[in-house]
GUMI-241833 format. One line per field, with one value per atom (N, C-alpha, C): residue number from 0; residue in one letter; chain; atom name; x negated, y, z. Coordinates in Angstrom, 2 decimals, always signed. Last residue first. Example, Ala and Ser with C-alpha at 12.3 -4.5 7.8 and 13.67 -1.06 7.14 Angstrom:
pos = c(1, 1, 1, 0, 0, 0)
code = c(S, S, S, A, A, A)
unit = c(A, A, A, A, A, A)
site = c(N, CA, C, N, CA, C)
X = c(-12.85, -13.67, -12.90, -13.19, -12.30, -13.20)
Y = c(-2.25, -1.06, +0.03, -5.69, -4.50, -3.30)
Z = c(+7.08, +7.14, +7.87, +7.80, +7.80, +7.80)
END
This chain:
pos = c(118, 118, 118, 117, 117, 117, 116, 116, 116, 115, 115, 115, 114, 114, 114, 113, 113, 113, 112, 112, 112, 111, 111, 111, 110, 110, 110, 109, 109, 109, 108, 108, 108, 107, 107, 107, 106, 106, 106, 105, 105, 105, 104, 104, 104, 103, 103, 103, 102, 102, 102, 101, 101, 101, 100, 100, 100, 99, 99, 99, 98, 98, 98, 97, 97, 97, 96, 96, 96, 95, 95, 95, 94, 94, 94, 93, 93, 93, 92, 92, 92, 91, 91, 91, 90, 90, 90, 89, 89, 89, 88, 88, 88, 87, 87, 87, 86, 86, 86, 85, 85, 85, 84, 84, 84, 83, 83, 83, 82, 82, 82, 81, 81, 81, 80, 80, 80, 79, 79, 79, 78, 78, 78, 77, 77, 77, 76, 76, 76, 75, 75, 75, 74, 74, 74, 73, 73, 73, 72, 72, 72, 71, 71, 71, 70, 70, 70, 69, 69, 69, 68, 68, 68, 67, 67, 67, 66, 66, 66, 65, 65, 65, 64, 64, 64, 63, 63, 63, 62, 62, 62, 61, 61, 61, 60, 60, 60, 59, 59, 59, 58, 58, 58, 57, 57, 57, 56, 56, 56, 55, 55, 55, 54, 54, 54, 53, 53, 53, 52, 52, 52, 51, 51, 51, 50, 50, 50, 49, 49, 49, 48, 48, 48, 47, 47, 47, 46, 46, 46, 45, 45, 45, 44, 44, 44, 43, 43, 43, 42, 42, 42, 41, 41, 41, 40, 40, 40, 39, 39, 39, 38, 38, 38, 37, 37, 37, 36, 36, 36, 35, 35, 35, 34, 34, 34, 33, 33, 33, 32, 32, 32, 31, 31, 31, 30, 30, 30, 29, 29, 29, 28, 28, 28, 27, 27, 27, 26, 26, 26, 25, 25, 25, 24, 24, 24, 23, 23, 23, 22, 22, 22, 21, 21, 21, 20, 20, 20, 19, 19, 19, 18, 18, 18, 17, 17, 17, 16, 16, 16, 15, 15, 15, 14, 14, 14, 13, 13, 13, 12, 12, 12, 11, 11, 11, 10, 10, 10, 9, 9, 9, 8, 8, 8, 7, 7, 7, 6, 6, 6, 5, 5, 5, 4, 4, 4, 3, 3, 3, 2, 2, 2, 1, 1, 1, 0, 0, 0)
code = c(X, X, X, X, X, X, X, X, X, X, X, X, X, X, X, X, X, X, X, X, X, X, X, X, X, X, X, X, X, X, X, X, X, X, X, X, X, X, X, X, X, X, X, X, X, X, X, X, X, X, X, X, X, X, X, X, X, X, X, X, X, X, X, X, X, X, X, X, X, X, X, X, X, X, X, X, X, X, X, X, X, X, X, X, X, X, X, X, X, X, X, X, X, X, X, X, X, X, X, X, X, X, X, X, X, X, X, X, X, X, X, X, X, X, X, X, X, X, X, X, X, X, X, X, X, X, X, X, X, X, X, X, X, X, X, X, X, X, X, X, X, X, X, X, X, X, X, X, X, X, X, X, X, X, X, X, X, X, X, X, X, X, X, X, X, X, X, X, X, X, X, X, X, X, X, X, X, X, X, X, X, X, X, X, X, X, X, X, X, X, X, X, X, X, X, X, X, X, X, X, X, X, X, X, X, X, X, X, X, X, X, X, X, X, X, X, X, X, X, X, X, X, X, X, X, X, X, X, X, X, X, X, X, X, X, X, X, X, X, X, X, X, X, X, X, X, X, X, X, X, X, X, X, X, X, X, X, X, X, X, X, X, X, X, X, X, X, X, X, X, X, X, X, X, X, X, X, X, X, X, X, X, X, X, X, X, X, X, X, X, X, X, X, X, X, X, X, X, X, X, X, X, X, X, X, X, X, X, X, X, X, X, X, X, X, X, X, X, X, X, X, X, X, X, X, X, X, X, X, X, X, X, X, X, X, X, X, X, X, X, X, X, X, X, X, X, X, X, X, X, X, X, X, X, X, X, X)
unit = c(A, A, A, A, A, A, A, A, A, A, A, A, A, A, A, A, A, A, A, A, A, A, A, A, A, A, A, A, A, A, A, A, A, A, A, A, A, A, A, A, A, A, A, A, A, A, A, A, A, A, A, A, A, A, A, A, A, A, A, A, A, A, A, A, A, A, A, A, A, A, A, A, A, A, A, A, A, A, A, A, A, A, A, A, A, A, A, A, A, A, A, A, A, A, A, A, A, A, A, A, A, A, A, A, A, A, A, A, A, A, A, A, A, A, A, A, A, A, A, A, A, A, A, A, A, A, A, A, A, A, A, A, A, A, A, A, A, A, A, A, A, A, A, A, A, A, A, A, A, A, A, A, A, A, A, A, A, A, A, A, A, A, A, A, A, A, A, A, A, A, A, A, A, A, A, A, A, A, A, A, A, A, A, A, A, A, A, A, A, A, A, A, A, A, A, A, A, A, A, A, A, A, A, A, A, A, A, A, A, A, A, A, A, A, A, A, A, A, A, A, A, A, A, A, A, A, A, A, A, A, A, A, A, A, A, A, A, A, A, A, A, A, A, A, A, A, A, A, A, A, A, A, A, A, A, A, A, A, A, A, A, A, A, A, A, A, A, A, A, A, A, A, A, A, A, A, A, A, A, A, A, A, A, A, A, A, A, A, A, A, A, A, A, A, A, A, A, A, A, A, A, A, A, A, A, A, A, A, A, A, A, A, A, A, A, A, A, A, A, A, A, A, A, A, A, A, A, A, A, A, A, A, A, A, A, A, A, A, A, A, A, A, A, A, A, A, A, A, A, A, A, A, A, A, A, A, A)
site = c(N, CA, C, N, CA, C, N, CA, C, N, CA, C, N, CA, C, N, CA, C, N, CA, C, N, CA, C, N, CA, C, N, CA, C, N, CA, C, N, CA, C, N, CA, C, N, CA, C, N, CA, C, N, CA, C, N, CA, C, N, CA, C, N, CA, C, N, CA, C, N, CA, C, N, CA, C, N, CA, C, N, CA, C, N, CA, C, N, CA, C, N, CA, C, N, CA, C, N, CA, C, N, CA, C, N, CA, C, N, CA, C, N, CA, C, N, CA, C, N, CA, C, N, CA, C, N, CA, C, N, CA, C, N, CA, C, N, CA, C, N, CA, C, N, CA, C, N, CA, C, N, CA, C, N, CA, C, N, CA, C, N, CA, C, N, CA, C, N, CA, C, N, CA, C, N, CA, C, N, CA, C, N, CA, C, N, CA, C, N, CA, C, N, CA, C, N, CA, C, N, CA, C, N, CA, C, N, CA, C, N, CA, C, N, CA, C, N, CA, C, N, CA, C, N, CA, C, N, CA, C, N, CA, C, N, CA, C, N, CA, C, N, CA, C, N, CA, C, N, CA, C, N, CA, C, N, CA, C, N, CA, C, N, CA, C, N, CA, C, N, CA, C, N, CA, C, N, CA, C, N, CA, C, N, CA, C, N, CA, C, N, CA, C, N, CA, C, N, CA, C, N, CA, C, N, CA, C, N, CA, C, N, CA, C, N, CA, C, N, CA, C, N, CA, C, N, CA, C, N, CA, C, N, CA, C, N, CA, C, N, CA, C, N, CA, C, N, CA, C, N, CA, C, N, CA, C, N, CA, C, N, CA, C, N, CA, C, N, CA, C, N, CA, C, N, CA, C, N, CA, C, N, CA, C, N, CA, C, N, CA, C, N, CA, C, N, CA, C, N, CA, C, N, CA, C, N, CA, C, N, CA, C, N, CA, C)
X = c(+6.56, +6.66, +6.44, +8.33, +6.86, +7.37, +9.22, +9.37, +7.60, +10.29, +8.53, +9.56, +11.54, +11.72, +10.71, +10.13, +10.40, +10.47, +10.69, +10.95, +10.66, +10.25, +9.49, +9.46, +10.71, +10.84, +9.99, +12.01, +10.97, +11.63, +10.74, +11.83, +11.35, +10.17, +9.43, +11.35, +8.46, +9.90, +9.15, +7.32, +6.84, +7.96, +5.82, +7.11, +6.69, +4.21, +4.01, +5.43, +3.70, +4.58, +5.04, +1.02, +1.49, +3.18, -0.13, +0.57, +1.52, -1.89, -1.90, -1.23, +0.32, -1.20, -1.72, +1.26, +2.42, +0.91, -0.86, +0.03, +1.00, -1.33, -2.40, -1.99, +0.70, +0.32, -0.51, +0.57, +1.72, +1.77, -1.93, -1.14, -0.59, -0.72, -2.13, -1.93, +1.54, +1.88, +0.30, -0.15, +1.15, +1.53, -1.84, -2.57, -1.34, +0.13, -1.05, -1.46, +1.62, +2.31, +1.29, -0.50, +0.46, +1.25, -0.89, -1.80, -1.32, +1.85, +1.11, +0.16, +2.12, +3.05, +2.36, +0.66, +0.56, +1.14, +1.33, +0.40, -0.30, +3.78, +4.00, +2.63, +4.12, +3.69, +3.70, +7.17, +6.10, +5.29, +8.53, +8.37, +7.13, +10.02, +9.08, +9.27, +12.03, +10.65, +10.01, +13.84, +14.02, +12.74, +14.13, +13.40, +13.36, +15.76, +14.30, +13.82, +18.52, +17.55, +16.22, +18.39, +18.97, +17.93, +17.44, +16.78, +17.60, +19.04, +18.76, +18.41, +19.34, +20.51, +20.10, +16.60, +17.46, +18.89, +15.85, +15.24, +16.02, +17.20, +17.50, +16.78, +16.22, +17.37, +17.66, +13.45, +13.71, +15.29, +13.91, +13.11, +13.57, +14.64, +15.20, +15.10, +12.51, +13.81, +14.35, +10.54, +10.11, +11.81, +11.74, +11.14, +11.08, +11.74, +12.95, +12.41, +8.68, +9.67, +11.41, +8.22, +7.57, +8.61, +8.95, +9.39, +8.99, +6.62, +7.96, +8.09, +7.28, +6.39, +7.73, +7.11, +7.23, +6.61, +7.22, +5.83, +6.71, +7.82, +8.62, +7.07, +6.54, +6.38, +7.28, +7.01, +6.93, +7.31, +5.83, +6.55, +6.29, +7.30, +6.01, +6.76, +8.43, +8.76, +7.37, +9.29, +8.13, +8.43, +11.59, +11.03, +10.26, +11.38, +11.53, +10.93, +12.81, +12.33, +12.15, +11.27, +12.27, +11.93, +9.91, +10.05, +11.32, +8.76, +9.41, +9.16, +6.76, +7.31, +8.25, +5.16, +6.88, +7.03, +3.05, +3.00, +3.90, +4.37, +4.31, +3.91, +4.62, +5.89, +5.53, +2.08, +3.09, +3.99, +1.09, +0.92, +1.89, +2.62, +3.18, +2.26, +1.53, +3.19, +3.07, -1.00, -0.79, +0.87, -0.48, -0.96, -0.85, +0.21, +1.54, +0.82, -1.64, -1.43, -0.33, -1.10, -2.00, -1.79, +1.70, +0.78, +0.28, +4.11, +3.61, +2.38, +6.05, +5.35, +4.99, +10.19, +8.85, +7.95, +12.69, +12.34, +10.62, +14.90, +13.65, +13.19, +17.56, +17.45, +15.73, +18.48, +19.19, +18.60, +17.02, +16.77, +17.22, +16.43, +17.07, +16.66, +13.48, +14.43, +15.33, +10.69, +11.68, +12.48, +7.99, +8.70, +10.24, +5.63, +6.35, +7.59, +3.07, +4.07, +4.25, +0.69, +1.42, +2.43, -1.54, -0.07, -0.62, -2.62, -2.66, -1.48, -2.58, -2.28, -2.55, -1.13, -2.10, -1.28, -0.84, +0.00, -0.88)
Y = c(-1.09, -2.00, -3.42, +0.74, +0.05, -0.93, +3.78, +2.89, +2.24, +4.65, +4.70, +4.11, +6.95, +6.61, +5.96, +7.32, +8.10, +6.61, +8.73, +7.50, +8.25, +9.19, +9.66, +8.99, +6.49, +7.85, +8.47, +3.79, +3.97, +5.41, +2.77, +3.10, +3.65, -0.26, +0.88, +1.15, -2.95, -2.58, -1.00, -4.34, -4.06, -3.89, -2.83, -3.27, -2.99, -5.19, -3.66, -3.97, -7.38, -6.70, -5.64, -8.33, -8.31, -8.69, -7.61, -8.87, -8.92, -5.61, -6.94, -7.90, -4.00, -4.42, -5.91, -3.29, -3.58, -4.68, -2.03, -3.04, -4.19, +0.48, -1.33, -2.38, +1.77, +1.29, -0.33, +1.75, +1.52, +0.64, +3.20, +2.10, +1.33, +5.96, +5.34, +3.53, +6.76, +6.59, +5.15, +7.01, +6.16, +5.97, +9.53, +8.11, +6.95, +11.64, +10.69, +9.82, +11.92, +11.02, +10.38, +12.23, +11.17, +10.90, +15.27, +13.95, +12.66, +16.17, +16.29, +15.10, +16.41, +15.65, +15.81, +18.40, +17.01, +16.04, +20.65, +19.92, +18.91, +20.99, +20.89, +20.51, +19.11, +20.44, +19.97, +18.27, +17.90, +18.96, +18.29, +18.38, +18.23, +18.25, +17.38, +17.63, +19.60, +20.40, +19.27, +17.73, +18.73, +19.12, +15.95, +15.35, +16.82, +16.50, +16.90, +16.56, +16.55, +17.54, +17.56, +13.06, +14.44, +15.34, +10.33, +11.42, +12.78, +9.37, +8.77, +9.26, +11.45, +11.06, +9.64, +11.91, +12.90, +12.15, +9.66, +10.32, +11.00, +10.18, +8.70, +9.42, +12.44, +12.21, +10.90, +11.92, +12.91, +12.26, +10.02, +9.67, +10.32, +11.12, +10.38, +9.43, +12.97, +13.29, +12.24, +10.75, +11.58, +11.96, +10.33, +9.26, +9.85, +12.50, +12.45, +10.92, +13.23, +13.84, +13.29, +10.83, +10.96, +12.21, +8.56, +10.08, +10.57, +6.74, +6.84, +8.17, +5.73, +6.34, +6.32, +3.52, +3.86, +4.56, +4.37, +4.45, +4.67, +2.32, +3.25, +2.83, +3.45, +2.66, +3.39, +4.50, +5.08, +3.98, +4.25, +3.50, +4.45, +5.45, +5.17, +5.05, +3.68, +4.52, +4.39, +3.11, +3.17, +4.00, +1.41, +2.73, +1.87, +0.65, +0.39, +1.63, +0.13, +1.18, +0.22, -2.09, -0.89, -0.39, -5.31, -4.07, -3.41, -8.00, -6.90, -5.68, -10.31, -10.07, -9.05, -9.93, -10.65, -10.65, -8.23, -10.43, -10.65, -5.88, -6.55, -7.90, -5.63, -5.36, -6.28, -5.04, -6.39, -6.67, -2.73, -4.31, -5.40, -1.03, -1.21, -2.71, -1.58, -1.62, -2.18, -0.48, -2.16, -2.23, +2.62, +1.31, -0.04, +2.94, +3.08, +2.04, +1.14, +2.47, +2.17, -0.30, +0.55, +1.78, -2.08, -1.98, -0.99, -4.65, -3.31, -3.54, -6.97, -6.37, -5.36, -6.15, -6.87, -6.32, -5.19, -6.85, -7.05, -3.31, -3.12, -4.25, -1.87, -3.62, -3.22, +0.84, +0.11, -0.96, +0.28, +1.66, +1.17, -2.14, -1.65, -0.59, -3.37, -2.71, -1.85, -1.82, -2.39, -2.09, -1.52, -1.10, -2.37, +0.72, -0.95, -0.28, +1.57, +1.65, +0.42, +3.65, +2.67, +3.11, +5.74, +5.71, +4.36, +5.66, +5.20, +5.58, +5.17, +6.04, +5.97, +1.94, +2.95, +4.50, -1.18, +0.00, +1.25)
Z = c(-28.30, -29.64, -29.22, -26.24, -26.55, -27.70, -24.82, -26.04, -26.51, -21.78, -22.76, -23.87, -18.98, -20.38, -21.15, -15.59, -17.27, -18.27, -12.74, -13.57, -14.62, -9.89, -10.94, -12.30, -7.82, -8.18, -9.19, -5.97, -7.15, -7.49, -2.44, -3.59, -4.28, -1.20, -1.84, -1.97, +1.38, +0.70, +0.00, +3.17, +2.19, +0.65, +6.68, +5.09, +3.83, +8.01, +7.33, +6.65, +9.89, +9.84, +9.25, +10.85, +9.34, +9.00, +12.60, +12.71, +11.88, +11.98, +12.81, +12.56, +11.01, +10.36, +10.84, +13.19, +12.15, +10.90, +14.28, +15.20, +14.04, +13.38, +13.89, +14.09, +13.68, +12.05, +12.52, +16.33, +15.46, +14.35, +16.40, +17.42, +16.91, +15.33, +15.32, +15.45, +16.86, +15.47, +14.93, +19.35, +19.57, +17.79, +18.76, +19.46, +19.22, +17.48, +16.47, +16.76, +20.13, +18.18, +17.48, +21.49, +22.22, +20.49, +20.28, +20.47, +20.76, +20.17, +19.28, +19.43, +23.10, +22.40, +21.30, +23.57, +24.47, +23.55, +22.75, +22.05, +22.59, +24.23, +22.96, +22.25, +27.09, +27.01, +25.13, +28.96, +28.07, +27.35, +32.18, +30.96, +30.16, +34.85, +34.23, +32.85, +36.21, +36.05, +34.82, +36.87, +35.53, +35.33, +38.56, +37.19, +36.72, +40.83, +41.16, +39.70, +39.61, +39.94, +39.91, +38.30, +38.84, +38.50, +38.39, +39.83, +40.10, +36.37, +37.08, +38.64, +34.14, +34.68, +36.03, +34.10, +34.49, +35.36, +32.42, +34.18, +34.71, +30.01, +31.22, +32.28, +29.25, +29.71, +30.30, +29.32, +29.32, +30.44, +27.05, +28.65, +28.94, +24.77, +25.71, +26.92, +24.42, +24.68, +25.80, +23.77, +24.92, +25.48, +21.43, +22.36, +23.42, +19.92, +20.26, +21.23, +19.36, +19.91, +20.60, +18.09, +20.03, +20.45, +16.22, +16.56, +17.86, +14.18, +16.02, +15.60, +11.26, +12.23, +13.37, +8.38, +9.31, +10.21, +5.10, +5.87, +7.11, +2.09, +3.29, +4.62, -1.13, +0.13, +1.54, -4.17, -2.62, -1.63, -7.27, -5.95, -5.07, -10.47, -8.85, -8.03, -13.19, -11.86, -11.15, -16.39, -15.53, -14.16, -18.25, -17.49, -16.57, -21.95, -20.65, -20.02, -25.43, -23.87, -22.68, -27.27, -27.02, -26.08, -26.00, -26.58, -26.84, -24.34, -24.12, -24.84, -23.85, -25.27, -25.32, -21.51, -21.30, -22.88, -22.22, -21.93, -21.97, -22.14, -23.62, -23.51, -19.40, -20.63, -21.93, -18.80, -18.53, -19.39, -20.41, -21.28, -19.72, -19.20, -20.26, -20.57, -16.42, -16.69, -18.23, -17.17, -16.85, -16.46, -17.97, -18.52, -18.92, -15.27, -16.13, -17.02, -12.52, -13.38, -14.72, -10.75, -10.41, -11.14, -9.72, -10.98, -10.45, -9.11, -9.31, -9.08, -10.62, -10.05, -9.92, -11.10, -11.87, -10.79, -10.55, -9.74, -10.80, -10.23, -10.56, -9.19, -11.74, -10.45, -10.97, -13.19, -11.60, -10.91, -15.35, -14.18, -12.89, -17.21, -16.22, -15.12, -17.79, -18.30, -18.08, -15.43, -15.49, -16.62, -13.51, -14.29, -14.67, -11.45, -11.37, -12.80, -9.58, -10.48, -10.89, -7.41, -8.06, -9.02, -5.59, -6.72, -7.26, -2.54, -4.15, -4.74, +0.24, -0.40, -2.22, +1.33, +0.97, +0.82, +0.00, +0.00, +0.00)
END
């Protein structure tokens, strides 16, 4: 996955089931091992890149404490570039984690489509 551009293609705009590909290029000669000519589209992939939200994580600590201690919880707050470091160390984590134990998704949605005609 990465940061790379990819691409994946397909007759059909709507069901896009062939591999993906490094560059439009190796779309079009897949296209042509299948014996596939007339149009087909070429899309880049976008990978879904999970992250936590520390903001709204925190929130709802936040509010379970609250509704647990009350009063004395309110003071407890989070300073705004506390939370900054705690997303990048906890997002950080995350990715390792999903990596590890090879949990990444490996789901996309395809954008930037265009039109080819291949012979």
């Amino acid at each position: 996955m990465g940061n790379k551009k990819q691409y994946t293609w397909t007759q059909n705009k709507n069901y896009w089931t062939n591999d993906v590909f490094n560059s439009i290029e190796e779309c079009i000669e897949d296209a042509k091992t299948q014996n596939y000519s007339g149009y087909i589209f070429i899309g880049r992939v976008h990978y879904f890149e999970p992250k936590i939200d520390v903001e709204n994580l925190l929130y709802d600590l936040q509010e379970e404490v609250y509704w647990e201690y009350r009063n004395v919880a309110e003071s407890w707050e989070f300073k705004c570039e506390t939370v900054e470091i705690l997303s990048e160390r906890l997002n950080k984590c995350f990715k390792n984690w999903l990596e590890e134990t090879n949990q990444e998704p490996n789901f996309y949605e395809v954008c930037d489509i265009e039109r080819i005609y291949i012979d």
